[in-house]
C-alpha positions as CSV (number, residue, x, y, z in Angstrom):
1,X,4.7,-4.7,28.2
2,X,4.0,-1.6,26.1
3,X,1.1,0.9,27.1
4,X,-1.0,3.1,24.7
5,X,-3.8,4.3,24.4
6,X,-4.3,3.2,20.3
7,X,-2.7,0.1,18.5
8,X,-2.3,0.7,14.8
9,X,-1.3,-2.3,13.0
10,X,0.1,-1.2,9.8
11,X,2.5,1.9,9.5
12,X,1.5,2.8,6.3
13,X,1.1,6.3,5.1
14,X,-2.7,5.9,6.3
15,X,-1.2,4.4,9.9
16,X,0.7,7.0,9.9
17,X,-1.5,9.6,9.3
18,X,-3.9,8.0,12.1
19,X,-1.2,8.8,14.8
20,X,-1.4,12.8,13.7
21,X,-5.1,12.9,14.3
22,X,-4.7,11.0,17.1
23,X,-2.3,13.2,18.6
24,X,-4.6,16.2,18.4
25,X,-6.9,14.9,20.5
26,X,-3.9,13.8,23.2
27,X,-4.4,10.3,22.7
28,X,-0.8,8.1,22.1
29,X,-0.2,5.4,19.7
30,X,2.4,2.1,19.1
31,X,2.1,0.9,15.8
32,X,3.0,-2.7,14.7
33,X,4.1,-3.8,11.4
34,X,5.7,-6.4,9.9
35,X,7.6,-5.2,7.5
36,X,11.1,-3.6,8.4
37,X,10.4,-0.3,8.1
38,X,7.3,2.4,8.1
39,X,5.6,3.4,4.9
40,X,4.2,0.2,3.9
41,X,3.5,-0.7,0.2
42,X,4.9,2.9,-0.9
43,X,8.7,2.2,0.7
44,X,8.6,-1.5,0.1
45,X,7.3,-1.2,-3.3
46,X,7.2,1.7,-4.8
47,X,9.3,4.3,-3.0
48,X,10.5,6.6,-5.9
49,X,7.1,6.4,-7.3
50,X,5.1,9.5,-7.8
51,X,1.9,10.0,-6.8
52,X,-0.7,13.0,-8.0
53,X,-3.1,12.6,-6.0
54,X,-2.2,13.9,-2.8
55,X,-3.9,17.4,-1.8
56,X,-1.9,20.3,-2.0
57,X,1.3,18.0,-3.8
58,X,1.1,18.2,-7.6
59,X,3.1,15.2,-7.7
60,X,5.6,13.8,-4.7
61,X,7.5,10.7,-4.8
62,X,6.3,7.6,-2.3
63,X,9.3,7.9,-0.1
64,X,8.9,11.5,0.6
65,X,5.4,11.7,1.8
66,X,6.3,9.0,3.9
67,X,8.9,10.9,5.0
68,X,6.8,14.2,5.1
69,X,4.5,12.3,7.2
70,X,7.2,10.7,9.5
71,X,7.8,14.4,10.6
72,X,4.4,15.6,10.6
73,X,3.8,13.2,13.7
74,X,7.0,14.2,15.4
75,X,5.7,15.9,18.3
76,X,3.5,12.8,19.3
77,X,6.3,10.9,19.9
78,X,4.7,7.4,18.4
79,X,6.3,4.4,18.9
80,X,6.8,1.4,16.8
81,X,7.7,-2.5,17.0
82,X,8.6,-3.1,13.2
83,X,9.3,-6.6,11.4
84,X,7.0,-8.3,13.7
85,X,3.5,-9.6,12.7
86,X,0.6,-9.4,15.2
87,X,-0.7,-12.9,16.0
88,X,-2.9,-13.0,19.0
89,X,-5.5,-10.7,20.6
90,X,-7.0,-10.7,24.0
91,X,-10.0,-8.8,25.3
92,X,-9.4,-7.6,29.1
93,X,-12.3,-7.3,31.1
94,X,-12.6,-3.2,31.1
95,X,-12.7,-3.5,27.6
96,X,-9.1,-3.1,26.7
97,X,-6.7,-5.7,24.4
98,X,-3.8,-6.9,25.0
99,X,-1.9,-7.3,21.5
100,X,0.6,-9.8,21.0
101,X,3.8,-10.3,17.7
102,X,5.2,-13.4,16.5
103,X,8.7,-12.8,18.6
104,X,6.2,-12.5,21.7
105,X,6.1,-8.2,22.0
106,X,3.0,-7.2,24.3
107,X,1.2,-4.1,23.6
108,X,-2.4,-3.1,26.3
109,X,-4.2,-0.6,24.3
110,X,-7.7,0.9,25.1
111,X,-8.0,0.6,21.0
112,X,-7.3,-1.4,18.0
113,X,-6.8,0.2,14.7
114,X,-5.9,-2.2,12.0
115,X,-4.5,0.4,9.3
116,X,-2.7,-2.6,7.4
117,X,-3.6,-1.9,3.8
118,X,-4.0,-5.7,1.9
119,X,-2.7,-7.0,4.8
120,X,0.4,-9.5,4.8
121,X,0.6,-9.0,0.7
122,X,2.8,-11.2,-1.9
123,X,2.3,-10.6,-5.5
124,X,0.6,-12.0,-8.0
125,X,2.2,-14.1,-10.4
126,X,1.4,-14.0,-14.2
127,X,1.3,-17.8,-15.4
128,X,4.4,-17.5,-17.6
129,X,6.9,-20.3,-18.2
130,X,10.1,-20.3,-16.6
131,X,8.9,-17.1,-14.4
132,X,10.3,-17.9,-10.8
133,X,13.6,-19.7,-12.5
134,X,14.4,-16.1,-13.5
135,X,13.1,-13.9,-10.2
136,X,16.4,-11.9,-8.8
137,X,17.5,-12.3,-12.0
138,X,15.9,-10.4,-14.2
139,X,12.4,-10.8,-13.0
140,X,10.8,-9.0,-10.3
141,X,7.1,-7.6,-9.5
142,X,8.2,-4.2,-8.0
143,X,10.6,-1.3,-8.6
144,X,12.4,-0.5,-6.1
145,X,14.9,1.9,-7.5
146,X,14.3,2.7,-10.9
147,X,17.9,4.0,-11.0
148,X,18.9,0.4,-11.7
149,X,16.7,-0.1,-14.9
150,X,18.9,3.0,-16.5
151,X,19.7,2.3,-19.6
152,X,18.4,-1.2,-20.0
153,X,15.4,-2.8,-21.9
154,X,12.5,-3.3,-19.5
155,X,9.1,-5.3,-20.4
156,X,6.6,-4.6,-18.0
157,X,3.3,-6.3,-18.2
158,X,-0.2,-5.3,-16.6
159,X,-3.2,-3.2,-17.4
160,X,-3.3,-1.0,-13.9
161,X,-2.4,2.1,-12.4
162,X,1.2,1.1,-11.7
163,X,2.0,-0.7,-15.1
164,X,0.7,2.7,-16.7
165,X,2.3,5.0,-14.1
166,X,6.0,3.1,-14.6
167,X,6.3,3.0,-18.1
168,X,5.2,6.4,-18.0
169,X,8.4,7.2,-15.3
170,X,10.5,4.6,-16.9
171,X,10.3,5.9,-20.6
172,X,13.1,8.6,-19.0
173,X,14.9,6.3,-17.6
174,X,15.2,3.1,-18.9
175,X,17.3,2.7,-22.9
176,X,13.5,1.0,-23.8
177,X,10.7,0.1,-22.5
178,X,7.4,-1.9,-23.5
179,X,4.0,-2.1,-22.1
180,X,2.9,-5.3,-22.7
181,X,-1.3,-5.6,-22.2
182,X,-3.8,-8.5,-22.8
183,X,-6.6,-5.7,-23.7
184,X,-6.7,-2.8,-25.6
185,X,-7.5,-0.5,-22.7
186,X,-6.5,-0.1,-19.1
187,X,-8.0,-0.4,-15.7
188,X,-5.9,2.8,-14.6
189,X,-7.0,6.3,-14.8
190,X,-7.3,7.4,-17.9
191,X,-4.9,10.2,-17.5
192,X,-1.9,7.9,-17.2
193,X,-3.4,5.6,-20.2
194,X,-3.5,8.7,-22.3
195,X,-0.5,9.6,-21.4
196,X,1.3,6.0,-22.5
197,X,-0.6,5.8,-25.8
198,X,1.2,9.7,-26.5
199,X,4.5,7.9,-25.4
200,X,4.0,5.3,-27.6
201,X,2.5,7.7,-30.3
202,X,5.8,9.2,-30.2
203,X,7.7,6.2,-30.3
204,X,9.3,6.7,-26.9
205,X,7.8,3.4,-25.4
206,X,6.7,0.1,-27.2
207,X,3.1,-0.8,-26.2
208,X,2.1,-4.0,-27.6
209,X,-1.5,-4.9,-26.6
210,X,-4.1,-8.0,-26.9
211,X,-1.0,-9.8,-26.7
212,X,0.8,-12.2,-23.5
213,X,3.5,-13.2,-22.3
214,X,3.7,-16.7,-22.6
215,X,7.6,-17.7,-21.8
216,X,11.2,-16.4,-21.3
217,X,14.9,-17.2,-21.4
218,X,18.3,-16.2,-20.9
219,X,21.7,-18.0,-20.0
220,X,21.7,-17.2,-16.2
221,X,19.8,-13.6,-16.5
222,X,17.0,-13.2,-18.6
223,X,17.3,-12.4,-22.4
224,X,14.6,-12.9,-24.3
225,X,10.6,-12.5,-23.7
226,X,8.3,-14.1,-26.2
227,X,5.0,-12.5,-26.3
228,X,1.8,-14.4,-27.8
229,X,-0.6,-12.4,-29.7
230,X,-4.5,-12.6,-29.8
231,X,-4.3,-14.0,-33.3
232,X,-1.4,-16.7,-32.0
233,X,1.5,-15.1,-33.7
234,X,4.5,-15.2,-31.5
235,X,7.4,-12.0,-31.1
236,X,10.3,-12.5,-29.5
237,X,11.9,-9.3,-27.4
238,X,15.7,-8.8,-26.1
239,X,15.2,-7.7,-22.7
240,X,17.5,-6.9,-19.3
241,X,13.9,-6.9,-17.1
242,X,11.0,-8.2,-16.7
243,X,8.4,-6.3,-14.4
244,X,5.3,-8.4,-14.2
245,X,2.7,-5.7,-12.4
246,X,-0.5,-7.5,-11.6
247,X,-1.5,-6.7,-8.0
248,X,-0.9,-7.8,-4.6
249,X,-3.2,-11.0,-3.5
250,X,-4.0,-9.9,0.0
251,X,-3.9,-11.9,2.8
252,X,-5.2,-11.0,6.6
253,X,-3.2,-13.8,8.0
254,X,-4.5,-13.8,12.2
255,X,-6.7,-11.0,12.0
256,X,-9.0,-13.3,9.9
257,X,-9.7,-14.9,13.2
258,X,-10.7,-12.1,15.6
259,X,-14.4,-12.4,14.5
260,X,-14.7,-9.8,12.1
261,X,-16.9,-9.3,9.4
262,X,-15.1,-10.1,6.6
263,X,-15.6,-9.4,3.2
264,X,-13.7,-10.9,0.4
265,X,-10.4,-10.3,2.1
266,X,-11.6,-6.9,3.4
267,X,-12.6,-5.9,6.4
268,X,-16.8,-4.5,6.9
269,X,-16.8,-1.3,8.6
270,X,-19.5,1.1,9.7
271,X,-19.1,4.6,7.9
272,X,-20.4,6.7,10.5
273,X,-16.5,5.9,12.0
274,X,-15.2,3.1,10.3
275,X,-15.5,0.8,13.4
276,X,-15.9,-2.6,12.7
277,X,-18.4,-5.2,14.6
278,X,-16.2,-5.7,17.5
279,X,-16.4,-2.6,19.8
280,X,-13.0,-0.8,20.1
281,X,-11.1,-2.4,17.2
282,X,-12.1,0.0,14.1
283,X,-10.5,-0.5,10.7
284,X,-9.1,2.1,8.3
285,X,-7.5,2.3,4.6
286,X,-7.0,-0.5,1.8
287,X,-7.9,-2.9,4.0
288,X,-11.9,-2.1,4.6
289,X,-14.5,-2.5,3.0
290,X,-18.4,0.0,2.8
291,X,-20.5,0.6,-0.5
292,X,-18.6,3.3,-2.6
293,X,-15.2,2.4,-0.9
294,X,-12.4,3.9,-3.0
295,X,-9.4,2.2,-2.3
296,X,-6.8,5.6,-2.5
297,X,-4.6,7.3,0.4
298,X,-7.0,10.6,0.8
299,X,-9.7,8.3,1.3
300,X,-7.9,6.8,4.0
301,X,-6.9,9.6,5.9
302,X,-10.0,11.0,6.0
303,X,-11.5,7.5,7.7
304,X,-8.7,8.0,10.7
305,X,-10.0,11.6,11.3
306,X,-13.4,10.4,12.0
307,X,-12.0,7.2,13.3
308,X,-9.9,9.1,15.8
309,X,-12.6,11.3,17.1
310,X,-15.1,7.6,17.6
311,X,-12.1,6.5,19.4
312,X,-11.5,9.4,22.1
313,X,-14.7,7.9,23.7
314,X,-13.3,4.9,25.3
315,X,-9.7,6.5,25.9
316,X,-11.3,9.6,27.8
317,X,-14.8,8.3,28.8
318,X,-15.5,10.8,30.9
319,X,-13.9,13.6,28.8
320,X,-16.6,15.6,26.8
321,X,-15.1,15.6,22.9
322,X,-14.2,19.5,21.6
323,X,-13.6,19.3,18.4
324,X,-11.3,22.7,17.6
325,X,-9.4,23.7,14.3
326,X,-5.6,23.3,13.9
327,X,-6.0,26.5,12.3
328,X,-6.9,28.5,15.4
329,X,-5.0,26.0,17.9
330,X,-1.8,24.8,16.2
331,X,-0.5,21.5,16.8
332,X,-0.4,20.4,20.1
333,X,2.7,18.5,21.5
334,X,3.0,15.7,24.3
């Protein structure tokens, strides 16, 4: 059985970041997630994706502030049980849990932190005709590596931050790309939208809006992609890809059943620390919920600081809590 003092479930970049200001105030962590590797939805998603909303980075690609982050948590020495998904949770009688994974890994931690952005996610699927016929070929709801969309005629589809922020990245890459949108404005920051109506002013990206996409073909791979227009006229496109980006439909799979408050798929926390209504098991990131809740990566880091210093209570309960600045300290190490 592994022992720790925190249990994160989720090694996303807000996970991650947990285990830094955990490791300030000496407490250890094992985090659990079932995905393959750490970094969540920004390496199994989006990796080369930039992101400008990280202080101090102007802009920096998924992958690396995972990678940045991976290194910035070094000296703590975390440990991880990866591609396993959490499925039971016991309460010991000092007030401790004992975790347990699908392929039967035990973890006894003084602390649960579920850090699992939309929890076990799949994506959600536009209602087009012929869609999963042509998925791996031709049809996918991610980009992986935009490298292999070089020179080939992407559609992508959606009204969001990441249908704005890829045509924006593909429009460089990719020999053409269209935006295809059933409004005529977005959901994503208005930066990026202004940005893709200059692209398209330009005529560097197609942006066809009030319009769907109602079906698709192609002899083995897709080909073509008809698009339906508010007034009913139809357009057909020759295109190598289809990127359909509508969202993730989250699902908490067995953390649904620990007795939380849940809130439309999202977990209720308390704001003073983000704990939830069962003592010792707080919850941080995408996957919480509190009035105001802004659902970006700053936002979650700054709930594990304050989660972290709620937490030192029950791993050092007769330890008085001295805050102290990195600044004047430096990092600690283990």
């Amino acid at each position: 059985m592994i022992t720790t003092d925190i249990c994160i479930i989720g090694a996303g970049p807000v996970g991650l970041f947990a285990v830094f200001e955990a490791g300030l105030l000496k407490m250890r962590c094992h985090l659990i997630d079932a995905l393959p590797q750490v970094g969540g939805q920004l390496s199994e998603i989006y990796p080369q994706k930039p992101i400008y909303d990280i202080p101090g980075y102007p802009s920096i690609n998924a992958q690396d502030l995972v990678d940045n982050l991976m290194e910035q948590i070094e000296p703590f020495h975390p440990t991880f049980t990866l591609g396993e998904r959490v499925e039971n949770l016991e309460k010991q009688d000092d007030g401790s849990y004992i975790i347990t994974t699908n392929d039967g890994t035990s973890v006894h931690c003084q602390v649960v932190v579920i850090a699992g952005g939309l929890g076990c996610f799949e994506p959600r699927k536009p209602e087009i005709e012929n869609l999963e016929h042509f998925e791996g070929k031709g049809v996918a709801y991610m980009v992986k590596n935009p490298e292999q969309l070089r020179d080939r005629r992407v559609v992508l589809a959606g009204g969001g931050d990441s249908a704005l922020d890829w045509t924006v990245f593909l429009a460089n890459v990719a020999k053409e790309v269209t935006l295809v949108h059933r409004g005529d404005t977005f959901r994503g920051a208005p930066d990026s939208a202004e940005k893709v109506f200059d692209l398209a002013r330009e005529g560097k990206v197609n942006l066809i809006l009030q319009s769907n996409i109602t079906s698709i073909s192609g002899n083995g791979h897709l080909q073509e992609v008809n698009i339906t227009a508010k007034d009913k006229t139809v357009r057909t496109l020759e295109a190598d890809n289809l990127i359909p980006l509508f969202g993730l439909t989250p699902k908490l799979g067995p953390i649904a059943d620990w007795g939380l408050n849940i809130d439309k798929a999202a977990i209720a926390v308390d704001t003073t620390d983000y704990s939830t209504n069962v003592e010792r098991i707080y919850a941080i990131g995408d996957i919480n919920t509190y009035p105001g809740k802004l659902k970006l990566i700053l936002c979650g880091f700054h709930e594990a600081a304050l989660m972290c210093q709620s937490a030192f209570r029950y791993v050092y309960p007769n330890q008085k809590l001295s805050f102290k600045y990195t600044t004047v300290n430096g990092v600690p190490t283990f």
